[in-house]
C-alpha positions in Angstrom: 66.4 -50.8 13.7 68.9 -48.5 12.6 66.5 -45.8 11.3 63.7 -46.0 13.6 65.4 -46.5 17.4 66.6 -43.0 17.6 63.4 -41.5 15.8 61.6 -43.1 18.8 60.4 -40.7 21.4 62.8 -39.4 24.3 65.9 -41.8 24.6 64.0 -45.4 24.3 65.5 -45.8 20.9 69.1 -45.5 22.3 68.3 -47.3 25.4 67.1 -50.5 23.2 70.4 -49.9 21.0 72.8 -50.0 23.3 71.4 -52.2 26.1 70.0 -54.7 23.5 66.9 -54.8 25.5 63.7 -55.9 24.1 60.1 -55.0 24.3 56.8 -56.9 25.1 53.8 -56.8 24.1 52.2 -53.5 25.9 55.9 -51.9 26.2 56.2 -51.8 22.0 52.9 -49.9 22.2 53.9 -47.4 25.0 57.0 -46.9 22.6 55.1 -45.8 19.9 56.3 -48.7 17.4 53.1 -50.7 17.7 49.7 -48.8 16.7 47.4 -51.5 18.6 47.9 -54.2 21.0 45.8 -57.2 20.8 45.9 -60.2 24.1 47.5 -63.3 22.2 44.2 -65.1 23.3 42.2 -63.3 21.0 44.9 -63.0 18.2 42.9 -66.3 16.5 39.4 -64.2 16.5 41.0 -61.2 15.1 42.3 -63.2 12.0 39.0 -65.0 11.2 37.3 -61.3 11.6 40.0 -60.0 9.3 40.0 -62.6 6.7 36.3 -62.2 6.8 35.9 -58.9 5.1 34.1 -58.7 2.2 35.7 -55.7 1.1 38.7 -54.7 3.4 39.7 -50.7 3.4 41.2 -48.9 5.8 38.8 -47.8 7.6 37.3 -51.1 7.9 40.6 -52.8 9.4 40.8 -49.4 11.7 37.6 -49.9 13.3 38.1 -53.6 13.5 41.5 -53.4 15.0 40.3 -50.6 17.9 37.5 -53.3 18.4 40.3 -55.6 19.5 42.5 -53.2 20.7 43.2 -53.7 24.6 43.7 -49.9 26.7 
């Protein structure tokens, strides 16, 4: 945490540090610390799908990933 809070867009990094705050689900991706956000619900599917790649690049995990991805 050390190295990435104040790296963090405008102040959230210093807000988390010295409040001790934490962030949820959507709020880590409005940070900018999580590139996707996937509902726990469907966190299950997403593994099978992942597991189930023949052969995994990428590109292939990208698209999968923004397949799942909630906006």
């Amino acid at each position: 945490g050390g190295y990435f809070l104040p790296r963090l867009s405008g102040k959230i990094g210093y807000y988390l540090a010295l409040t001790g705050c934490r962030l949820k689900g959507r709020d880590v991706l409005k940070a900018g610390i999580a590139t996707h956000f996937v509902e726990s619900e469907k966190l299950p599917a997403l593994e099978k799908d992942l597991i189930a790649l023949k052969s995994p690049s990428k590109e292939k995990i990208a698209d999968l990933l923004n397949s799942y991805h909630m906006k």
